[in-house]
C-alpha positions in Angstrom: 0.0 0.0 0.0 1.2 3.3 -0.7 0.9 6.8 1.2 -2.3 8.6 1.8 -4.2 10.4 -1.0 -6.1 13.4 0.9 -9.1 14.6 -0.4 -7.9 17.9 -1.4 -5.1 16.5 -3.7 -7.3 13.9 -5.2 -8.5 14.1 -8.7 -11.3 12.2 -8.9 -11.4 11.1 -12.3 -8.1 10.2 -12.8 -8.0 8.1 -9.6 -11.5 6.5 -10.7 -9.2 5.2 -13.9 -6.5 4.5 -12.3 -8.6 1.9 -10.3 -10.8 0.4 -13.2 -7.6 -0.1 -15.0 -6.0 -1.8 -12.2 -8.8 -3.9 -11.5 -9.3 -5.2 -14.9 -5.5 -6.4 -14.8 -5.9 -7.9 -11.5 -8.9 -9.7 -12.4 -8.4 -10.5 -16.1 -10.7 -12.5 -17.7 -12.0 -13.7 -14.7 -15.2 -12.7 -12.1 -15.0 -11.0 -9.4 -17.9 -10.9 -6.4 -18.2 -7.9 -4.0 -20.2 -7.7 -0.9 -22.3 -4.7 -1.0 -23.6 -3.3 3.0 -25.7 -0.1 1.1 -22.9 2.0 3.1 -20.6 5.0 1.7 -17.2 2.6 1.2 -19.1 -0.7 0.0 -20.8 1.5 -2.3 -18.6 3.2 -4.1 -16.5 -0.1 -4.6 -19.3 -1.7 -5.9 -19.6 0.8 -8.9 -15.8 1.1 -9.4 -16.4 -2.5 -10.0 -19.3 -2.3 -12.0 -17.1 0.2 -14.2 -14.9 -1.8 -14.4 -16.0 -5.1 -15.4 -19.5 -4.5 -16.0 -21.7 -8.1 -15.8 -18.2 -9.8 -14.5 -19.0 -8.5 -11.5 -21.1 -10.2 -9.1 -22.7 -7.9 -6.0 -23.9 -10.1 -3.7 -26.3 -8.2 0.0 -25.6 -10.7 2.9 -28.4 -10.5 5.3 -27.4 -10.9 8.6 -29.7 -9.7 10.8 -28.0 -6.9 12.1 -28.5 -4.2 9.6 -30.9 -1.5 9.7 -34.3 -1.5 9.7 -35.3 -2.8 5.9 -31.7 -1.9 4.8 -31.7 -5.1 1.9 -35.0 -3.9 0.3 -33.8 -0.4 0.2 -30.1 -0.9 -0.7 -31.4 -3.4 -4.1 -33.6 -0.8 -5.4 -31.5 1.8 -5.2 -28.6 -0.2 -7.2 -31.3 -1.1 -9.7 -31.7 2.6 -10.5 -28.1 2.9 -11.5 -28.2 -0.5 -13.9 -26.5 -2.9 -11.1 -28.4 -6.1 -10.1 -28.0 -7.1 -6.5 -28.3 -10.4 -4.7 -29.7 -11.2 -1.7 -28.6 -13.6 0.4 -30.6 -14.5 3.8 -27.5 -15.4 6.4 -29.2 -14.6 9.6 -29.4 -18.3 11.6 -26.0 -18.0 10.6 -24.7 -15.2 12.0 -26.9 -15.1 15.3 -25.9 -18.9 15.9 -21.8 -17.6 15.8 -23.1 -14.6 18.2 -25.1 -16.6 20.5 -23.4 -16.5 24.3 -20.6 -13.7 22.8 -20.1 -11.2 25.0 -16.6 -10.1 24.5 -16.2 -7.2 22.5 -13.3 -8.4 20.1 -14.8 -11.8 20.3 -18.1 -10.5 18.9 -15.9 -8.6 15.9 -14.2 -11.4 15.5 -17.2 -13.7 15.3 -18.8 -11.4 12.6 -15.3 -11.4 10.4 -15.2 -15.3 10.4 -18.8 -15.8 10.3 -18.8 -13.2 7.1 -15.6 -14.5 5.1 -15.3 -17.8 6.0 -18.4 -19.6 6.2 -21.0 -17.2 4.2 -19.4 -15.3 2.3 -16.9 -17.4 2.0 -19.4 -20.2 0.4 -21.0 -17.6 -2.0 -17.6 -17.3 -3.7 -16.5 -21.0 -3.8 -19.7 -21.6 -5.6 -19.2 -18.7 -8.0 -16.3 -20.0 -9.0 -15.0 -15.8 -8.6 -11.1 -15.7 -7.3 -10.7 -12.0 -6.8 -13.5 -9.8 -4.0 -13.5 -6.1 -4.3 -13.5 -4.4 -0.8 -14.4 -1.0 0.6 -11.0 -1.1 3.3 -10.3 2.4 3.5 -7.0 4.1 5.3 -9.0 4.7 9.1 -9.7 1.3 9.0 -6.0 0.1 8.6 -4.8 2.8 11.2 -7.2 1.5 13.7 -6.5 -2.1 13.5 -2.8 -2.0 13.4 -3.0 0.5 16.7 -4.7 -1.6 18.3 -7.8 0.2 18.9 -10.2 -1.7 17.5 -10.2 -4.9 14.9 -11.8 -3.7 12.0 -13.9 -6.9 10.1 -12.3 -6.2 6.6 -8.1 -5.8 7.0 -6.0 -8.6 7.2 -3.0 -8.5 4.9 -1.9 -5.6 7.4 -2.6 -8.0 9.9 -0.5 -10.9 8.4 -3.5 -13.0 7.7 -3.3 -13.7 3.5 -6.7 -14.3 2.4 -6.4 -16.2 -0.5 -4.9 -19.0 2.3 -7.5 -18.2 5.1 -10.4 -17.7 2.6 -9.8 -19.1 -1.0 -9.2 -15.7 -2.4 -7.5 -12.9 -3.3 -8.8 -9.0 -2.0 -8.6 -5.9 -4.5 -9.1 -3.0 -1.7 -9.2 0.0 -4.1 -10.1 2.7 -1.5 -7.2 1.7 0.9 -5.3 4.9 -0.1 -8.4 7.2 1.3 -10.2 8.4 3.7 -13.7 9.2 4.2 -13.9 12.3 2.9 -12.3 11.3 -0.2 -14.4 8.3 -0.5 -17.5 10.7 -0.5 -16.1 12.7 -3.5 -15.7 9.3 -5.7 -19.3 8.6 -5.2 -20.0 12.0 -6.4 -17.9 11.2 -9.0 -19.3 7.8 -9.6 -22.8 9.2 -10.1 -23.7 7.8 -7.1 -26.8 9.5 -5.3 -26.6 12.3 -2.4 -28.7 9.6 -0.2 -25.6 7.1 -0.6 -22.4 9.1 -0.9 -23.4 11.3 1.9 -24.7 8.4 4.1 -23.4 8.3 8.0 -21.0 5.7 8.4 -22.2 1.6 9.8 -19.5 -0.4 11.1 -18.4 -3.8 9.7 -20.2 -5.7 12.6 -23.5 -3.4 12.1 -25.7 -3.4 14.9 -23.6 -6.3 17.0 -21.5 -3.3 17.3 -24.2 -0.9 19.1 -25.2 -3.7 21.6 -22.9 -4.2 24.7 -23.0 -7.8 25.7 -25.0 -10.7 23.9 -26.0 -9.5 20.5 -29.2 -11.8 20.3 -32.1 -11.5 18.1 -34.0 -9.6 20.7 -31.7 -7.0 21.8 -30.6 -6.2 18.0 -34.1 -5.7 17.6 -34.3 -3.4 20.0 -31.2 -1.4 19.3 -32.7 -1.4 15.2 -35.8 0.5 16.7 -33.8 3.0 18.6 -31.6 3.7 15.5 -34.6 4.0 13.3 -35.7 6.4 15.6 -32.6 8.6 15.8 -32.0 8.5 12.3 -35.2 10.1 11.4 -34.9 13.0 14.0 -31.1 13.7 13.1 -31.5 13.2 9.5 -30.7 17.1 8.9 -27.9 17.8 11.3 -24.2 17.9 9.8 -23.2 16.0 12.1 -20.4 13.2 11.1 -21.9 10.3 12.6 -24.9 9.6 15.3 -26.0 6.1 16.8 -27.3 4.7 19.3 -26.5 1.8 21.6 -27.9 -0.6 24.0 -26.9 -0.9 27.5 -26.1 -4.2 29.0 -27.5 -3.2 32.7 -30.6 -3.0 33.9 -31.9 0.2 35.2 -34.5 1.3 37.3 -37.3 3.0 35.8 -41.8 4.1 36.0 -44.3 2.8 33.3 -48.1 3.5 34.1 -46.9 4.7 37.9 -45.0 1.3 38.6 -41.4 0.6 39.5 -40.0 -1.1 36.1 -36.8 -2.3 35.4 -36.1 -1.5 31.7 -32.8 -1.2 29.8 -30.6 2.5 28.7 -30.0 3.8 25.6 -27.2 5.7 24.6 -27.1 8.3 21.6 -23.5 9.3 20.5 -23.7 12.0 18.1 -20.0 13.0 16.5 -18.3 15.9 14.7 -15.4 14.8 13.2 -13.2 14.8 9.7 -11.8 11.7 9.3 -12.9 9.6 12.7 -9.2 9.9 13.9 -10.8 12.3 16.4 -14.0 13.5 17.2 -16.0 15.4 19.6 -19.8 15.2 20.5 -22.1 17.6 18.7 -23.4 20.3 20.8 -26.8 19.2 20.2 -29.6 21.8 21.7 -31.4 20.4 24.6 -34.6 20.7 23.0 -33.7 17.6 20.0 -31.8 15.6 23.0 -35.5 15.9 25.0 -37.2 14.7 21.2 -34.6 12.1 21.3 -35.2 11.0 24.8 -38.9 10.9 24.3 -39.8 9.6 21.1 -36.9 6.5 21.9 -39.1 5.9 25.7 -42.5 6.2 23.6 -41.6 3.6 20.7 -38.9 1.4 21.7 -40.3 -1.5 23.8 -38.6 -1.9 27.2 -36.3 1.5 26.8 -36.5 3.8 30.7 -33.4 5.5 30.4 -32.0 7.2 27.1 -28.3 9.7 27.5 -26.1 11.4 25.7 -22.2 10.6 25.3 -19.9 13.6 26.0 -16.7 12.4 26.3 -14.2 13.0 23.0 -12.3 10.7 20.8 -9.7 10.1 22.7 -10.3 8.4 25.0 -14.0 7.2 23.9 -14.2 5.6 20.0 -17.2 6.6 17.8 -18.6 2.9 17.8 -19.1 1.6 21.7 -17.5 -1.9 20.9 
C-alpha cells in the first residue's frame, strides 16, 4: 500500500481510472464478487467495480440480521436505479448462531469477520467460481486495527492473515489509499446518489457493534428500533456520525406509575473529519428531550435514554 491520497489533492477522475484499469489487470478475464452493505465505502467499490468489469462483477447483499431496519430492500432498489443487479442472500441463523453466548467485545468482531468471510461469504464465492473480491478497506480502517484500537472486520494483509490462504481468495481493496472524505467525492464522482455518498457511516459488525453484551435476536431488535428512531430526528444535522447503543445493565425506571426495570439507551452523536478524532455535537437540549422521548415512547422496554460527551480520545465513535 502506498501513502495517503487526501481529499484535497485527489483528482477524482483520474484516480476512478486508475482503479478500473488496475482492477481489470488484476482480475483479467475472470469474475470477481463484491459484498455490497448499502454504506458509503461498499458502495462506491461496488460501482468502481461495475465500471470496471460490467456483468463480470457479481454484487452479492448478505443479510445478517444486524442491519438497519429494511436496509436489503432499500439498498437493491437503489442499485437497480443505476443498472446494477444485487443479490440477496438470507444469512441470519448463521450469523446469530456464531453470536449466541458472545459477549466479549473483540470476540463479537471477530465472530462477525469469520462468520462473514469464511463460512457465508466465503461459500458464495466457492460456488461462484470468482477468485478475486472487491473491498471497501479504507485508510482509518488500517490505522485502527494496526493501533490496536479496535479490529476492523475487513483488514487482514496488514494484519499478516493472507486471504487467498485463510479464505480461498485474493482481495482488491481499491479505497485503501483514502479516507472518508475522499471516498464521499468518488461517489459524487461515480454518479452515485446524495442519499448514498453522503450516508453516515455503519460499522463492519452493524448493529452487533451498538449492543454491549450478547448480541441476540431480541436485543438487536431493539437497538434497530432506537436507531430508526434517531436517524429520522437527526437526518438534517451535519453531524459526522450519530448512533445509538444498547446498554447491558438493567436500570431502574416508571411505566403507568410502577417501579420497572427497563434497559438505557445511549445516543452518540459526533463531529469529526476523518474519525481519527471526534467530539460530540453540541446538540440543543430541546432535540436531545425529542430524542429521549420519542426512543421511551416507541422502543419497547427502553427507561433510560443519555447522551455521550466524552471526546475521541479516549471514547471511540462505535461503543465496541
Amino acid at each position: 500500500m502506498n501513502g495517503e491520497i487526501k481529499a484535497s489533492d485527489l483528482d477524482c477522475e483520474r484516480f476512478i481510472a486508475d482503479r478500473i484499469e488496475e482492477i481489470r489487470a488484476l482480475v483479467g478475464e475472470g469474475t470477481a464478487i463484491n459484498a455490497l452493505s448499502g454504506g458509503v465505502d461498499s458502495s462506491v467499490v461496488t460501482m468502481l467495480g461495475h465500471r470496471a468489469l460490467g456483468k463480470r462483477l457479481r454484487t452479492v447483499f448478505i443479510e445478517n440480521g444486524l442491519m438497519r431496519a429494511a436496509e436489503a430492500e432499500k439498498v437493491v432498489a437503489m442499485f437497480r436505479s443505476l443498472d446494477v443487479e444485487v443479490e440477496v442472500v438470507d444469512a441470519r441463523d448463521e450469523f446469530f448462531a456464531a453470536l449466541a453466548g458472545v459477549t466479549d467485545p473483540e470476540e463479537k468482531r471477530e465472530a462477525v469477520t469469520r462468520t462473514f468471510y469464511r463460512d457465508v461469504f466465503g461459500r458464495v464465492v466457492r460456488e461462484s467460481g470468482a477468485r478475486h473480491l472487491l473491498q471497501g478497506t479504507i485508510l482509518t480502517d488500517v490505522d485502527e486495527t494496526v493501533a490496536g484500537i479496535k479490529r476492523q472486520h475487513n483488514v487482514f494483509a496488514q494484519l499478516g492473515i493472507d486471504p487467498r490462504e485463510a479464505f480461498g481468495y485474493h482481495i482488491i481493496e481499491p479505497l485503501v489509499r483514502l479516507r472518508k472524505q475522499g471516498v464521499r467525492l468518488l461517489g459524487r464522482a461515480l454518479g452515485l446518489p446524495p442519499e448514498l455518498f453522503e450516508r453516515i457511516p455503519f460499522p463492519g459488525p452493524a448493529l452487533a457493534a451498538r449492543v454491549i453484551g450478547e448480541a441476540s435476536r431480541e436485543r438487536v431488535e431493539t437497538v434497530r428500533a432506537a436507531t430508526a428512531v434517531l436517524e429520522e430526528i437527526l437526518a438534517g444535522t451535519p453531524a459526522f456520525q450519530y448512533l445509538a447503543i444498547l446498554h447491558e445493565d438493567r436500570v431502574t425506571g416508571m411505566r403507568d406509575n410502577q417501579r420497572r426495570f427497563g434497559q438505557q439507551i445511549e445516543v452518540r452523536c459526533w463531529d469529526s473529519v476523518d474519525a481519527r478524532t471526534a467530539s460530540p455535537t453540541r446538540l440543543s437540549f430541546e432535540i436531545l428531550e425529542r430524542i429521549a422521548a420519542e426512543i421511551s415512547a416507541k422502543v419497547p422496554g427502553i427507561v433510560s435514554v443519555t447522551y455521550n460527551i466524552a471526546t475521541k480520545p479516549p471514547s471511540t465513535i462505535e461503543a465496541i
